[in-house]
N, C-alpha and C positions, 0 to 999 in steps of 0.2 A: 586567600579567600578575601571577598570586599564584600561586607556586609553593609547593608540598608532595611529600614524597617518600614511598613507598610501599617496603616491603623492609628498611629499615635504611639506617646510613652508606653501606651500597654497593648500595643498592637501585637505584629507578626514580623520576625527578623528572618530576611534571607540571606544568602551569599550566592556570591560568584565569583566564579573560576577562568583566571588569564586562560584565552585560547593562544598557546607559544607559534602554531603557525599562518595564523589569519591576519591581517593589516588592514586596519579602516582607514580610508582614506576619502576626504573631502575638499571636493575645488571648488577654485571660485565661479567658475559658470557651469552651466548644466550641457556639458560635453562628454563624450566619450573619452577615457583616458590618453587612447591614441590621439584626439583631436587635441588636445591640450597641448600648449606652446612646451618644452620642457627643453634642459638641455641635455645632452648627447649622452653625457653618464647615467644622468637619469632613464632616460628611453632605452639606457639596457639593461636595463632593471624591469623595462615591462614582462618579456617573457616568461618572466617567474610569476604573473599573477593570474587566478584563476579567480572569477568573478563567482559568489555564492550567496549573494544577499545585498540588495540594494533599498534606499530609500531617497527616491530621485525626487522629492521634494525639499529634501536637504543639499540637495549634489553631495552625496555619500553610497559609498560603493564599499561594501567588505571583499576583499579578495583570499583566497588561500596561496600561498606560498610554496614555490615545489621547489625541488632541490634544484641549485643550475652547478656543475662543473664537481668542485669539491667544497660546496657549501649548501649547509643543509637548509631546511626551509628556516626555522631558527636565526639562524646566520644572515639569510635571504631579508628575512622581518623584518632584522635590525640594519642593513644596510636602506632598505629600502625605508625607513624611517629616518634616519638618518641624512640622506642625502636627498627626497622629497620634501623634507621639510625646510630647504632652501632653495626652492625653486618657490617662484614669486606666482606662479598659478595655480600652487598647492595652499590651500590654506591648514589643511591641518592632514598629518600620518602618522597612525599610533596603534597601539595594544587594542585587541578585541575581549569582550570577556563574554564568558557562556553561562547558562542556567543549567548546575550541574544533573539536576534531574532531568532535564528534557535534553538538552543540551543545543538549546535554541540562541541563538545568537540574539547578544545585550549590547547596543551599544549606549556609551556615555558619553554626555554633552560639555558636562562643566558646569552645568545649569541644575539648579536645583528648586523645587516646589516647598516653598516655605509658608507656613499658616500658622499666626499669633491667637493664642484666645481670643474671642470676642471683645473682655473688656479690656483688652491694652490700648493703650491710646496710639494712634498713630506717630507720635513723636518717640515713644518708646520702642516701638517696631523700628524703626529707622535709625535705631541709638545701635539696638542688636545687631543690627545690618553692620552698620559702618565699624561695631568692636571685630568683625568677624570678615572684613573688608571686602565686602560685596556690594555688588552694584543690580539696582531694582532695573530690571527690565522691564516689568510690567503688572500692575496692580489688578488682579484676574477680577477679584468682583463675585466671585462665587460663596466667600463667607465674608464676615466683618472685613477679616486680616489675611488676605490672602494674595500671595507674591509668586512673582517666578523670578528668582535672581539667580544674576551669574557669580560665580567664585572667582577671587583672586587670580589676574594672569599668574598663568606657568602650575596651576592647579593639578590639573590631571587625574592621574587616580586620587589622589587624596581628596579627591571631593568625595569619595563615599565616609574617609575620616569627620570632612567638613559637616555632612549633613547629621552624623551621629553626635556630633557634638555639639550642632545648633539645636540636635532634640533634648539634649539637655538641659539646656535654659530651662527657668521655669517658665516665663511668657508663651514659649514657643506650644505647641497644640500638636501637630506632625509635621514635617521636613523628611523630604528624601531627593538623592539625584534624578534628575531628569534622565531614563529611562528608554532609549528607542527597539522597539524590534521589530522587525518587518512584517509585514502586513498581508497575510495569507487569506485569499478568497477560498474557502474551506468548499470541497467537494463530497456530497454526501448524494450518492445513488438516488434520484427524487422515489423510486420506489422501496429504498430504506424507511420503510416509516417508524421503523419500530425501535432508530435511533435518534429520532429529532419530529418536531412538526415539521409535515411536510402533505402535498398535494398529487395525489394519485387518481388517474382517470378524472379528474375536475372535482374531486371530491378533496376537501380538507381534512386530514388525518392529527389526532393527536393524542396518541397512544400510545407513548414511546417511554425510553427507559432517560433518559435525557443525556444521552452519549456525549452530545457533541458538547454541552457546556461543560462538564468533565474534562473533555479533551484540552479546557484552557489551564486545567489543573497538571493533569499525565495524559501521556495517550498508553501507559503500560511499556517503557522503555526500563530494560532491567531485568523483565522476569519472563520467565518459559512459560509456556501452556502444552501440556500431554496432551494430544487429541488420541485416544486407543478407541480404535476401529475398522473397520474394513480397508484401511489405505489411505492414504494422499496424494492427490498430483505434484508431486514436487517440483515437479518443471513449469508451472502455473506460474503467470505473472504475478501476481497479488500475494506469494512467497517468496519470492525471488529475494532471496539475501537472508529471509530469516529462520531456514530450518537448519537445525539441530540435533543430532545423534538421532537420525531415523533408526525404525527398527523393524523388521517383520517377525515377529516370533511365532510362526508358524514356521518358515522354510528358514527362521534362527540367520538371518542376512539382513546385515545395515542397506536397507532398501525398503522402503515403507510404500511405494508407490501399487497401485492398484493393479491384482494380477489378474482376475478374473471378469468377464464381460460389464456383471453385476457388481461391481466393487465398484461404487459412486456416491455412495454416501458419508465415508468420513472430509469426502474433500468439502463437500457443502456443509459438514460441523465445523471443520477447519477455517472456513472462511467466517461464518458467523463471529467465531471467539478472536480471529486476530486477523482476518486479511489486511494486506497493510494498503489498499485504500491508490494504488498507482496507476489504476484504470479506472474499473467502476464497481467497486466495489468495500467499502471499509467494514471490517472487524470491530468488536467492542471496544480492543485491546491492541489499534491498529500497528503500535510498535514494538508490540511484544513477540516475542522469539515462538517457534513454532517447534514444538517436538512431537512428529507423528508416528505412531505403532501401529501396524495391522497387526491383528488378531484374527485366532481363529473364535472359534463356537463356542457357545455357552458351555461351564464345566469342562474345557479342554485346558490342557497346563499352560497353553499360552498367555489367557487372559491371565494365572497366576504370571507369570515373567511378566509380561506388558506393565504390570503395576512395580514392577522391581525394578525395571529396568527404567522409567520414566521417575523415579526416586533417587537408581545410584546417577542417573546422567543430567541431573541439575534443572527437574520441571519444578517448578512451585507447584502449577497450579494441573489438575489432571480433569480430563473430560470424560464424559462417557456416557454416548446417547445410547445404549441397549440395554436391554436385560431380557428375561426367559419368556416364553409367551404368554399374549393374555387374551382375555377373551375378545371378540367383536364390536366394538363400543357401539352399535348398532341393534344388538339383538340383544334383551336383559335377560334370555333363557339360557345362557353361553353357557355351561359348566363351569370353564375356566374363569368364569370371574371371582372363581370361590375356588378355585386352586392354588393349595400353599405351593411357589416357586422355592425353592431354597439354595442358601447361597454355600457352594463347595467348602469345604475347610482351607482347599488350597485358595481361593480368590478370598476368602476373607483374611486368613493369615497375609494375605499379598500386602492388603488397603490396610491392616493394623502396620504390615513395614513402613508401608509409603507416609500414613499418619506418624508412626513414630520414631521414624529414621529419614523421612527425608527433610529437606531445607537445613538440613544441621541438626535435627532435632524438635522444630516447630511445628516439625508434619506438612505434608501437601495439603493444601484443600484441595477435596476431593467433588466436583457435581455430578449429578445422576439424573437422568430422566426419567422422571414419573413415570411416567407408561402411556401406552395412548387407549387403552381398553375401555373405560370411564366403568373404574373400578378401583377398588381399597388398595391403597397401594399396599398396606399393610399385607398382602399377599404375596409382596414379591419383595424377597429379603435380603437383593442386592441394593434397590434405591429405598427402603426403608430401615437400613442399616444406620444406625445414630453416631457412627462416625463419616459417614457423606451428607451432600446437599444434595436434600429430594428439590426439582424442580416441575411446577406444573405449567401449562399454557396457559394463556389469555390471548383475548385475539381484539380485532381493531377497532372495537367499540366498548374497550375497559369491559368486558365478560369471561365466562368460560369458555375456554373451546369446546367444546361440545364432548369431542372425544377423551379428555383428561382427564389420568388416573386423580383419586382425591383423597384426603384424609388426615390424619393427624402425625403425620410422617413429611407431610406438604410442609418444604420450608418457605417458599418464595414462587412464585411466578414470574413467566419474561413471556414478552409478547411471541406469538404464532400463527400459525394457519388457521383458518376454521371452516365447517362447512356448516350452509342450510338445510334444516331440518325443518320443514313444515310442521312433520307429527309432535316434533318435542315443544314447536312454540320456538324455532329456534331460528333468528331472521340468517337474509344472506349477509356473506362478508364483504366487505367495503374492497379488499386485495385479494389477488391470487394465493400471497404465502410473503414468504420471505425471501428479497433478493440474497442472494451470497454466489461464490464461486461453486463452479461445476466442474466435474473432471472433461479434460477437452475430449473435443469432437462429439462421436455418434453413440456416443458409450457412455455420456451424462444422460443427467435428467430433461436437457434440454439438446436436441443433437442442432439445432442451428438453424437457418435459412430465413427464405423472404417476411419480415415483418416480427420476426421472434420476438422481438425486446419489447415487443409491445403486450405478447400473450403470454409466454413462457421463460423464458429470459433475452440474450442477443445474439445476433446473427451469426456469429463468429461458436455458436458451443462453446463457450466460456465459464458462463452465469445462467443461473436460473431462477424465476423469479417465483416458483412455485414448492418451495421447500416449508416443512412445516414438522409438525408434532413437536411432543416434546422432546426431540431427537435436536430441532430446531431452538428449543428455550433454557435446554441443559449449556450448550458451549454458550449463549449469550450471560448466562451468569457466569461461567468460568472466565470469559471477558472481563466483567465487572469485576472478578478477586485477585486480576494479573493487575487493573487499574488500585484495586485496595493494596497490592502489596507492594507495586511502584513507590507510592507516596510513605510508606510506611512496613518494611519488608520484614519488621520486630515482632508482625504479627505473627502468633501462633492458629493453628489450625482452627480451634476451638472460638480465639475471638473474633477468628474473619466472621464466623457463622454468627457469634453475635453481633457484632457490626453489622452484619445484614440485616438481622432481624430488627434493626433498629433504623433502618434505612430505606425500609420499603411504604410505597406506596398504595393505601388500603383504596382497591378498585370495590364497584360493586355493593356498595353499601347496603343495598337490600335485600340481595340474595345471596351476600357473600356468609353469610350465619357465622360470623364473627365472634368466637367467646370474650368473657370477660378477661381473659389476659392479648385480646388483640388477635388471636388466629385462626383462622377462615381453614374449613377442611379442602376446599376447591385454592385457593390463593395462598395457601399457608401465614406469613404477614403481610402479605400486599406483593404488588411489583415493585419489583426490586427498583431505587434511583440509582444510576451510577453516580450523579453528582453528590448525591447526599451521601452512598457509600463512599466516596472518595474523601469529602470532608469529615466525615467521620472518623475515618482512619486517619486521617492527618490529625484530630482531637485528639485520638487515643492513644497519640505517639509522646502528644505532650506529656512531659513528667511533670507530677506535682508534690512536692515536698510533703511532710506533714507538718512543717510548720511556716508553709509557706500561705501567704495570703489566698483566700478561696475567690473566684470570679463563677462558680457557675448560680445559673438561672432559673428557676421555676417559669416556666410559660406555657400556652395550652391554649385549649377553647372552654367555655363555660356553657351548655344550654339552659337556654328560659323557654319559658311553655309559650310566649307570642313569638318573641324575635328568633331570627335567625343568629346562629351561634356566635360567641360574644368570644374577643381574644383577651386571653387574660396572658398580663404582662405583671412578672415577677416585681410584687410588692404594690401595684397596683389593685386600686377597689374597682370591681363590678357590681355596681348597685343599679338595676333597672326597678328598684320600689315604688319611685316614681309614676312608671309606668304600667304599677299595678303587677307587675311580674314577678312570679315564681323560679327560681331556681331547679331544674330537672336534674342535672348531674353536669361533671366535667371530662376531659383529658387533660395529663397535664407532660410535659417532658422538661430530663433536665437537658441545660445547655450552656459549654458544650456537651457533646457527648463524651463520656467516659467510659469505658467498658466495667470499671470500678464503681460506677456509682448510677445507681437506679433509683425511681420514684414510683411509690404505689400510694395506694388511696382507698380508699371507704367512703360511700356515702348510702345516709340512713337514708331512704325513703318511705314518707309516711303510710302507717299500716300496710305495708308491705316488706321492709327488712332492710339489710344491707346487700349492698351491691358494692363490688370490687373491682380496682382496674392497676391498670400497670404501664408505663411508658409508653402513652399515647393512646392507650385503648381508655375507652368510654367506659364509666362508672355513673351509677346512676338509672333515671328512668327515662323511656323515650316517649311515653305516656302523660300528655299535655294534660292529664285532668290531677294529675298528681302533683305532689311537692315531696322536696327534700326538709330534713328535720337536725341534720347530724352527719359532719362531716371530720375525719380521721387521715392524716398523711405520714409517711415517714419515708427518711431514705435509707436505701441500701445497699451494701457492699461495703468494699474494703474502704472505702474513700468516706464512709457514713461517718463518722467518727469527727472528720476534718470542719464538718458543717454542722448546720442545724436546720431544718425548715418550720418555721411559722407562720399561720394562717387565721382567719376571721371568719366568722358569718354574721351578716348582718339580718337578726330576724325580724317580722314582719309585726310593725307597732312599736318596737323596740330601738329607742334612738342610739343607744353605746354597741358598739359590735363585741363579739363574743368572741375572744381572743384561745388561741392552743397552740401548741409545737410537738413537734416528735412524737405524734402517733397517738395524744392525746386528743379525747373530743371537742371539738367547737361545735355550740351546740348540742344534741340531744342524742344517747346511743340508743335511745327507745323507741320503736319506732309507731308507737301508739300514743306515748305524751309529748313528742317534740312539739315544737310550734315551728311554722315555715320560716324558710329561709328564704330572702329576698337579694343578696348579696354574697360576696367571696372575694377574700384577695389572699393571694398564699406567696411567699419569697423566702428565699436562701439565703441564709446569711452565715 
């Protein structure tokens, strides 16, 4: 492993891993290998090289290495390192290394990125240089003290030793090896809106879950995804390479593929949670492994196997866009919107195995689709079962879909379809649906022909671009927990659902009727971010001693009754008194995130009471005629213990601020003799 750290002394340490059959090699002009002058022993060493990555701004070319005769690629490497690197038009052939988690090709220069404090003096930077015998290539100019130097001839790998030990120094600020990987024009379906901004019909979209900047994190390389449902096309391009112990358990034969006319919809789940993105079409989770079950009907013993069998055959993560019927989301006379569905003993016994037997014991995470009835989910007791994720819609204007089930069983939201309802007040939708993969030919949703890709999906019955419900928004968050488990696979079942809850984006602020702990019965906590669920789970991985030094954060918004919301920055005063302004209330979060350690809050507001809030949900009044009088915070969980939080108010005529910590008042707990508050600063120490 060659470790380099990113951030500074108290940044982020990575590693990476020799790739034993790959050879980078770089010449002196920007030629093809063949065209390069070489001699005779060397040119027969060409045929062992397979070109996989190039950066022809450097003249550098990664090759893989294949076996020639009775030597393995191994063998191959180091001959061709060996006797390349005496040929006078090679300037450099050596080791590749890889990012073990993606496994993206790293290559190293010899050069490293070096940055002094501020106040070091320039003679002293150049002292460190010369004890550490390197030579300044070039003074970049982006901070005081900031260098790109090269390492000692005949360096090599040990420049990742070098640059750990120049962070050492105390002058030094951050240092790390110069760094190359190649440079991917990333392909993202322009009708994928619901994983990136992007431009649909001339229309700009931006109502997405933010996949692709995730994807510079994981793309979900690592971990299975169950899609149990009607079938998969497994001979689909946008699979190819990644399925895994298919299963049918209705006809009990490793064959998951679609037997009947109507079997077309697990393939367009499938595609949402992981297409892997080779044609036109990405996944959330575009390199995560594919495990698909057909099943039969509700309450048949299949759906019990289907959850067994995606447990003992290695899925983390399991999908499941069905459940029992519901009423019409159309007509609020249905009966069935007020019919308890209940869930078998055999499918529930199933999802308690799968939760507690599968991953080794951490449990699957389990999603479910809401329903599409625009109905309690609470009536249907397979997706309101408190060991799955209920997931409902939103569609491409941050709203409800019109048709989504709702209620306090709603854990998250992922973008969907939607339709125009005049009578409900309900505009039209900006898209058709959602692009993903279709089972081929005349048997999808989309059977093909002239101009398709422009209405339906493309020409070819492939792809369709009109997929939707929550059938649609259940595999996009099983996406984003194949991305959660990538970076972080330590998770147990329980805190992926917390990580989420702490990673979603609150759409809808006005009609999303958001309680005071943050959750919306239409949106549950917001839509879901994959990048914010992905860095989270990389926080949560962090271990933290208990007697290790604390770094997390109090940060938030604060409102005032004129201005628009004020950020409040851990340890810092927000005083608009100045400006005549009152204090309404705040959110506040810690950071980073820890699944150990939570922040809630109280705040008085005058003659009217206390109002309460909890990691990122609003505390407080949204009532500009009113003021706050008394404010309360503390933290919690296992990690409360390690910290302390303290906070001020600064009240109104009042020059000293009014000092508290740990859930003691600043301020007034009465909410008839306080006097207003014009300021707030709260920090973790």
């Amino acid at each position: 492993m060659y470790q380099f750290t990113y951030g500074g002394k108290k940044g982020t340490s990575f590693q990476l891993v020799e790739a034993k059959e790959l050879v980078v090699i770089r010449t002196k002009e920007a030629l093809a290998i063949e065209e390069i002058p070489m001699s005779g022993q060397a040119r027969e060493l060409l045929p062992s090289l397979l070109p996989v990555a190039a950066f022809p701004e450097a003249n550098v070319t990664v090759y893989r290495c294949v076996a020639m005769e009775e030597n393995s690629p191994v063998a191959m490497r180091n001959a061709i390192c060996r006797t390349l690197n005496n040929e006078d038009a090679i300037k450099f052939a050596g080791r590749v290394l890889t990012d073990p988690r993606t496994g993206s090709i790293v290559v190293y220069t010899g050069n490293l990125y070096l940055q002094f404090k501020d106040e070091v003096k320039k003679k002293d930077c150049k002292a460190v240089m010369k004890k550490h015998g390197l030579k300044m290539k070039e003074e970049l100019g982006i901070t005081q003290n900031a260098y790109f130097v090269e390492g000692p001839e005949g360096t090599g790998l040990k420049v990742f030793e070098l640059g750990e030990k120049l962070l050492s120094e105390p002058t030094v600020e951050c240092c790390h090896p110069e760094l190359v990987r190649e440079r991917k024009y990333k392909f993202v379906h322009p009708m994928q809106w619901h994983l990136k901004p992007t431009v649909v019909n001339g229309v700009s979209i931006n109502q997405h879950v933010d996949a692709e900047s995730a994807w510079e994190i994981t793309k979900g390389k690592g971990v299975t995804i169950a899609v149990l449902d009607d079938g998969v096309d497994e001979s689909h391009e946008e699979f190819k390479g990644k399925i895994v112990a298919p299963r049918d358990t209705v006809q009990n034969v490793d064959d998951a593929n679609p037997k009947h006319v109507a079997d077309r919809h697990g393939t367009a789940c499938a595609g949402v949670a992981c297409a892997g993105g080779k044609k036109k079409a990405w996944g959330v989770a575009p390199e995560a492994k594919l495990l698909p079950i057909r099943l039969g009907s509700i309450g048949s013993i299949s759906e019990a196997k289907a959850s067994k069998w995606a447990a003992d055959n290695g899925a983390d993560v399991i999908s499941c866009s069905w459940g029992p019927m519901g009423g019409s989301w159309w007509n609020p006379n249905d009966p069935l919107h007020f019919s308890m569905s209940r869930i078998p003993d055999s499918a529930k016994a199933a999802i308690d195995y799968a939760v507690e037997k599968g991953r080794g014991g951490k449990g699957c995470i389990i999603t479910w689709a809401a329903g599409n009835g625009n109905e309690d989910v609470k009536f249907d007791e397979y997706a309101s079962y408190e060991k799955v994720i209920a997931v409902s819609a939103c569609n491409d204007q941050g709203k409800r879909s019109v048709y989504s089930d709702f209620g306090d069983a709603v854990w998250c939201c992922f973008p969907s379809n939607d339709f125009n309802v005049p009578s409900m007040n309900h505009p039209k939708p900006l898209t058709p649906g959602i692009w993903t993969t279709d089972r081929s030919g005349k048997r999808g949703y989309n059977s093909g022909g002239f101009n398709a890709e422009h209405l339906v999906g493309d020409v070819d019955g492939k792809y369709t671009a009109t997929f939707g419900g929550t059938s649609s928004s259940c595999p996009g968050v099983a996406g984003i927990a194949a991305l959660m488990l990538a970076v972080n696979p330590e998770l147990t079942w329980d805190q992926v659902k917390e990580v989420m809850k702490n990673s979603c984006d609150r759409i809808d602020e006005t009609f999303g009727n958001y309680d005071s702990s943050g959750h919306s019965p239409f949106f549950g906590y917001g839509r879901l971010n994959a990048l914010k669920a992905v860095q989270n789970s990389e926080a949560a991985g962090q271990q933290v001693d208990a007697d290790a030094e604390v770094n997390f954060l109090a940060n938030g918004l604060g409102r005032f009754n004129k201005s628009a919301n004020v950020k409040l920055k851990n340890g810092k005063k927000a005083n608009l008194s100045s400006k005549g302004e009152r204090l309404l209330g705040l959110q506040l979060n810690i950071e980073p995130f820890h699944p150990s350690l939570s922040i809630s809050y109280k705040i008085m507001v005058k003659n009217k009471g206390a109002s309460s809030g909890s990691n990122g949900s609003f505390a407080g009044t949204k009532d500009r005629r009113r003021s706050t009088v008394g404010i309360s915070i503390k933290l919690v969980g296992n990690m409360a213990s390690n910290c302390s939080v303290e906070y001020a108010v600064k009240i109104k005529g009042i020059r000293k601020w009014k000092k508290a910590k740990d859930g003691k008042w600043a301020g007034s707990n009465n909410a008839k003799k306080g006097s207003t508050i014009v300021g707030v600063m709260v920090k973790v120490v």
